[in-house]
matplotlib code that plots the C-alpha trace (Angstrom):
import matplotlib.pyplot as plt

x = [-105.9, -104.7, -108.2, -107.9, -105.0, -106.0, -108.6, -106.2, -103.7, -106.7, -108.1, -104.6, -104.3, -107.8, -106.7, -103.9, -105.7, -107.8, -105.6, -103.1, -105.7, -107.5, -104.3, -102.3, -99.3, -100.7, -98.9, -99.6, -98.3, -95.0, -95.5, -93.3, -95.2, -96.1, -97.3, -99.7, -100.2, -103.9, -105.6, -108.7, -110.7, -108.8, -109.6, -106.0, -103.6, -99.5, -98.4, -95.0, -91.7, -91.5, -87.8, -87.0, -88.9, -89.8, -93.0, -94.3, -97.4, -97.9, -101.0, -100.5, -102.7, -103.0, -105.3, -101.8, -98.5, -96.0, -92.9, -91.2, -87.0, -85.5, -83.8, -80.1, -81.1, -80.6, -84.2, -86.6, -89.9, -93.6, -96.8, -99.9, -103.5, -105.1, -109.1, -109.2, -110.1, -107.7, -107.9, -104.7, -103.3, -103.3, -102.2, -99.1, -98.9, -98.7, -95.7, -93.8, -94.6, -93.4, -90.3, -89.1, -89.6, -87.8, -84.5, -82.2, -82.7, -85.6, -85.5, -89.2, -88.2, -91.7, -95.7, -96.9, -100.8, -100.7, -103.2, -102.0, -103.9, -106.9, -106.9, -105.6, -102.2, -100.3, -96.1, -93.6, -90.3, -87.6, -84.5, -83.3, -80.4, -80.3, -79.4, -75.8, -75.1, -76.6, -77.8, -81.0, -83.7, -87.6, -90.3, -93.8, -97.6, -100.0, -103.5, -106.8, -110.4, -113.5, -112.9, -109.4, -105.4, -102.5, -98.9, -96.7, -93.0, -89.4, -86.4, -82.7, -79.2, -78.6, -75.5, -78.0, -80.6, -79.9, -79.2, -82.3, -84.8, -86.7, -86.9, -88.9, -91.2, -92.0, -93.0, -94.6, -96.7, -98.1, -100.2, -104.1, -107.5, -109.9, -112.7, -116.1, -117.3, -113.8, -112.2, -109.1, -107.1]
y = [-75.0, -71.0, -70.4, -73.5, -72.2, -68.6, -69.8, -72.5, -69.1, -67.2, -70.2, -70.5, -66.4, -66.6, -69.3, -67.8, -64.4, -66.2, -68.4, -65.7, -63.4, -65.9, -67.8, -66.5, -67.9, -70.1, -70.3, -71.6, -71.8, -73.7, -77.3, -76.1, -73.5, -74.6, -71.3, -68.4, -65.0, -64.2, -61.2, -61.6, -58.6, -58.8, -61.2, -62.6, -65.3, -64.8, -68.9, -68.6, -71.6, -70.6, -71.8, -69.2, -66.5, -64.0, -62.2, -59.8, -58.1, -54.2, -52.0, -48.5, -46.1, -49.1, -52.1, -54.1, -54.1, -57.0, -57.1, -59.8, -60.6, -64.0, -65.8, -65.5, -61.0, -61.6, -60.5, -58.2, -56.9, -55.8, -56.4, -53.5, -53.4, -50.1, -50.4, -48.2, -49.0, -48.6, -48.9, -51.0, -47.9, -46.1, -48.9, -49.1, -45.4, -45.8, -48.3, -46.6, -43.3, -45.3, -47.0, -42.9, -42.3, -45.3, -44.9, -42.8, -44.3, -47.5, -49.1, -51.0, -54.0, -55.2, -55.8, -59.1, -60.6, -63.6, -66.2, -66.7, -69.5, -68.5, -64.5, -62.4, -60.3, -58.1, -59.0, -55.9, -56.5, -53.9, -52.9, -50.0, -48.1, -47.0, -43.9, -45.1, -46.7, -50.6, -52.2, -53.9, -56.3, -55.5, -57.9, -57.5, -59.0, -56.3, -56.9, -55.0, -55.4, -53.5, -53.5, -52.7, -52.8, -54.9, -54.6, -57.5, -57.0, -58.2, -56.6, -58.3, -56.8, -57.2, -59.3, -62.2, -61.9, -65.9, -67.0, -66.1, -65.1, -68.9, -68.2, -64.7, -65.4, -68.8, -66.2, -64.4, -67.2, -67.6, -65.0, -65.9, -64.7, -65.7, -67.6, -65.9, -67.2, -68.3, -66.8, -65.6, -66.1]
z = [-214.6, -214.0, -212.8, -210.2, -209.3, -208.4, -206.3, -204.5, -203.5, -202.7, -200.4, -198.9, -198.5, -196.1, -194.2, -193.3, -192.6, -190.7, -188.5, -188.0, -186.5, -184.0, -183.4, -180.4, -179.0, -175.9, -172.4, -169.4, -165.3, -165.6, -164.0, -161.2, -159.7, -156.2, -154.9, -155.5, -154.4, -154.1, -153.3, -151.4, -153.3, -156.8, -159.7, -159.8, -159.3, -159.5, -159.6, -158.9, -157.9, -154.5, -154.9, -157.1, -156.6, -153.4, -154.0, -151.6, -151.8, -150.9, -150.5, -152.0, -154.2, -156.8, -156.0, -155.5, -155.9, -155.4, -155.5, -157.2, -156.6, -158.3, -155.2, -156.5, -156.9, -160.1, -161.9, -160.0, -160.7, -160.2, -160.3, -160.4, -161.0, -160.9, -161.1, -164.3, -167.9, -170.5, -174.5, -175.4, -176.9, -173.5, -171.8, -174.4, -174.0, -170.2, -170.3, -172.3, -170.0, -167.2, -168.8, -169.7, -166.0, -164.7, -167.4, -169.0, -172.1, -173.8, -177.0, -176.9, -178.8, -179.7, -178.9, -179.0, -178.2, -176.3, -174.6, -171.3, -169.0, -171.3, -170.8, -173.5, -172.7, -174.6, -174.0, -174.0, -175.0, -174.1, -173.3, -171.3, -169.6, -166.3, -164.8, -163.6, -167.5, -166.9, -169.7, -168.5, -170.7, -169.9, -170.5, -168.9, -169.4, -169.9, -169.5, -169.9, -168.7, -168.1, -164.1, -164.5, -166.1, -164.7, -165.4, -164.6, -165.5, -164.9, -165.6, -165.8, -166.3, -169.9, -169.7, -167.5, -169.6, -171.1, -168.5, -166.9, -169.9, -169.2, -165.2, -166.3, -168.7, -166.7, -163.5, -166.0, -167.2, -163.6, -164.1, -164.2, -163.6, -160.9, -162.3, -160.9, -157.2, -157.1, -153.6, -152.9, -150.1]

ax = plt.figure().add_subplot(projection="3d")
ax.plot(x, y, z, "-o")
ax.set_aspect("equal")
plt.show()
């Protein structure tokens, strides 16, 4: 009986092992997403509630930037890709070079993997402090291929953040890759 047992725990232990490593939390574009910005020569799609959300894209140094700003100004954002190849630990690296240069202060809150419309992201949680004392919350989709890295993030004052935490990671959920021969717009 002890020796059934033992191998029972030791079945349960790999399963777990198993599950926990292949399983990632799954999300997908809200329902209410009734527009997305496309870029004609980038593999992306931002779906987005044109109700709530104003997105404007920008040409600069990186591939794209957009600028994202929740219709009541209460959440803003960004969006980047830059056509370089990252290891996940340079891309972490990288956000938390570029939280120290946006803030007076951070406190990174956690790394989490997610599956996101199919494509593997890794979600920041953070909050931070601005220059002028404002609490703010951070939370951003970071994602990684060979042809290149993109950073999607939103940030709220800290004092909104329930009242808008579902709002964000809904946006943030609209992001998706184009499928190959797929076009943009």
């Amino acid at each position: 009986m002890r020796r059934i047992r033992a191998c029972f725990v030791l079945l349960l232990l790999s399963l777990t092992g198993a599950a926990g490593a292949a399983d990632l939390p799954v999300f997908s574009t809200p329902d209410r997403a009734d527009e997305a910005l496309r870029a004609k020569d980038l593999p992306f799609h931002l779906h987005y509630d044109s109700g709530q959300w104003d997105i404007k894209p920008q040409r600069s140094q990186l591939a794209l930037l957009a600028r994202v700003l929740h219709r009541e100004e209460a959440v803003s954002g960004a969006f980047d890709y830059r056509a370089e190849s990252l290891t996940e630990e340079a891309l972490r690296e990288r956000e938390i070079a570029e939280l120290e240069s946006a803030f007076a202060s951070h406190e990174i809150e956690g790394f989490e993997r997610r599956r996101v419309n199919g494509h593997e992201v890794l979600f920041m949680r953070a909050r931070a402090t601005t220059a002028d004392g404002q609490e703010v919350v951070v939370r951003s989709y970071l994602w990684r291929g060979d042809e290149g890295t993109a950073d999607y993030g939103v940030v709220v004052d800290a004092e909104r953040f329930d009242a808008y935490r579902q709002d964000m990671i809904d946006l943030l959920n609209g992001f998706d890759r184009r499928t190959a021969g797929e076009s943009g717009a």
